[in-house]
BAPA-277252 format. One record per residue (C-alpha): residue in three letters; y, x, z. Coordinates in nm, 3 decimals, always signed. Each point is the difference from the previous one (the first is absolute). Last residue first. Layout:
    aa        c2        c1        c3
   Ala         Y         X         Z
...
//
This chain:
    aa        c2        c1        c3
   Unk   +12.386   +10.727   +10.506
   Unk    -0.123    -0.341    +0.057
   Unk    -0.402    +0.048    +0.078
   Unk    +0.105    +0.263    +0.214
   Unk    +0.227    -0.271    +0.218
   Unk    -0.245    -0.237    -0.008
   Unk    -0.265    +0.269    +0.142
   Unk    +0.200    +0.143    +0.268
   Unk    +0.160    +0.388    -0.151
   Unk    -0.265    +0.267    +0.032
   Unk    -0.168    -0.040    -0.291
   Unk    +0.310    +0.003    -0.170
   Unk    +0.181    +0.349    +0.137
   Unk    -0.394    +0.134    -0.065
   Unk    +0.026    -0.062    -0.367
   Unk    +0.361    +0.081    -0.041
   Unk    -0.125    +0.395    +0.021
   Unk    -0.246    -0.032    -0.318
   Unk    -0.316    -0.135    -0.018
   Unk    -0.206    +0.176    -0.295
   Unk    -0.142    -0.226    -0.296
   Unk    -0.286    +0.155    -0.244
   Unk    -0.014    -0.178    -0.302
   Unk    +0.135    +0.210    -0.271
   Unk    +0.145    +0.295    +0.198
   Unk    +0.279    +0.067    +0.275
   Unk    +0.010    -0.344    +0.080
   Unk    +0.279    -0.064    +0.237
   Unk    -0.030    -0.314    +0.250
   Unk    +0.307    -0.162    +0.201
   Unk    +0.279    +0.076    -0.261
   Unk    +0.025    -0.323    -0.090
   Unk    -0.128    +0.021    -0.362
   Unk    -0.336    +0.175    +0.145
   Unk    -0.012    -0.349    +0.255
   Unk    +0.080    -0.200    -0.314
   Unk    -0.287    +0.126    -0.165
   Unk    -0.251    -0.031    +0.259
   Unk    +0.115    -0.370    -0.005
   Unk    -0.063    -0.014    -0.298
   Unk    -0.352    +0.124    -0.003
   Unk    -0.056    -0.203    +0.303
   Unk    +0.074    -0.315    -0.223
   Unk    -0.200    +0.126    -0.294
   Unk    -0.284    +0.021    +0.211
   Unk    +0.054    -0.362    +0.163
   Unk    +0.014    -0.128    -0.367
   Unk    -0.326    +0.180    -0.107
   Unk    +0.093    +0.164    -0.364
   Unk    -0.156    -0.242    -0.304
   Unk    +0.349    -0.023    -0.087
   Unk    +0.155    -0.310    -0.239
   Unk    -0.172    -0.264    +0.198
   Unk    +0.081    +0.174    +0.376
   Unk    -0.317    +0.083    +0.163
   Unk    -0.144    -0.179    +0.310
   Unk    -0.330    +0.233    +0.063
   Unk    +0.138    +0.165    +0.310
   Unk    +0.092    -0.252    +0.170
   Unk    -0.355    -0.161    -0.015
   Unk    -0.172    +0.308    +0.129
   Unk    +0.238    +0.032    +0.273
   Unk    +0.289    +0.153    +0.139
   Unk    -0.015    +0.076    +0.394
   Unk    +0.414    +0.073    -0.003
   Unk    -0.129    +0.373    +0.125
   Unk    -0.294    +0.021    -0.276
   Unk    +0.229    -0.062    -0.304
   Unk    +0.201    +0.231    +0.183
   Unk    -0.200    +0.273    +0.039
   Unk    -0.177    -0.036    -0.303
   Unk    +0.345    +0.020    -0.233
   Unk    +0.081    +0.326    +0.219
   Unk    -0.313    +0.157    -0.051
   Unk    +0.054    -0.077    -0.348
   Unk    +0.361    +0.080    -0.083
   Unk    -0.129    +0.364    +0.196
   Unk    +0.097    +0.070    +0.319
   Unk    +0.259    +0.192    +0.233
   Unk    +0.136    -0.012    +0.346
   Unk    -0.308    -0.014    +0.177
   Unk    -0.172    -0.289    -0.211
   Unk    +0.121    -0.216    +0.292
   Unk    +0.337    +0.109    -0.063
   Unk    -0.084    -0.097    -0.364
   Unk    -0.126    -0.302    +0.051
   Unk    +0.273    -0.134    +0.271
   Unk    +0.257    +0.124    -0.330
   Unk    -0.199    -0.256    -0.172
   Unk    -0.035    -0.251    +0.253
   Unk    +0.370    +0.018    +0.056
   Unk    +0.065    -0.084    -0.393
   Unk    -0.226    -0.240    -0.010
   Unk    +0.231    -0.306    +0.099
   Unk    +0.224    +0.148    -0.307
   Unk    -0.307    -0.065    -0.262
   Unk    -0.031    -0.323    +0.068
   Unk    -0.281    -0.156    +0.247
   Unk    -0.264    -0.160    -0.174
   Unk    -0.041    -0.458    +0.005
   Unk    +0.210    +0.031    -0.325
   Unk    -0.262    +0.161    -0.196
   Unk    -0.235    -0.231    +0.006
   Unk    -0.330    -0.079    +0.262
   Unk    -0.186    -0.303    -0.085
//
């Protein structure tokens, strides 16, 4: 049985999020960028269906959702408009950096 401590936490999808929205070519909507990484860390049906007991919210969801969050709080994404996310310069400094090094700053 899969539970929500066997997901990644919201900070170790952080890089696949801003790896979304590069991907996306440089912008995306909360869904497109959801999908992308749901698809990218090869979620699956199972994952998806663990729900916290006091949200009936997918935890995995929620997680990227914070961690899309966190990204906007960091300066890395800007959202112009309700749920449309824009890379901004950082973006590019961090994909470039090695991968534990990006997943750090």
């Amino acid at each position: 049985m899969t539970t929500s401590g066997d997901f990644p936490k919201y900070s170790d999808l952080m890089l696949p999020v801003l790896q979304a929205v590069d991907a996306l070519g440089g912008s995306g909507s909360a869904r497109e960028i959801t999908a992308w990484v749901l698809e990218s860390i090869g979620a699956t049906e199972e994952q998806l269906a663990v729900t916290s007991p006091n949200r009936p919210a997918s935890v995995l969801v929620d997680r990227v959702d914070w961690a899309r969050s966190y990204c906007k709080l960091a300066g890395a994404l800007e959202r112009p408009q309700r749920a449309l996310y824009l890379r901004s310069a950082l973006v590019k400094e961090i994909l470039g950096l090695p991968e534990l090094e990006a997943r750090r700053r």
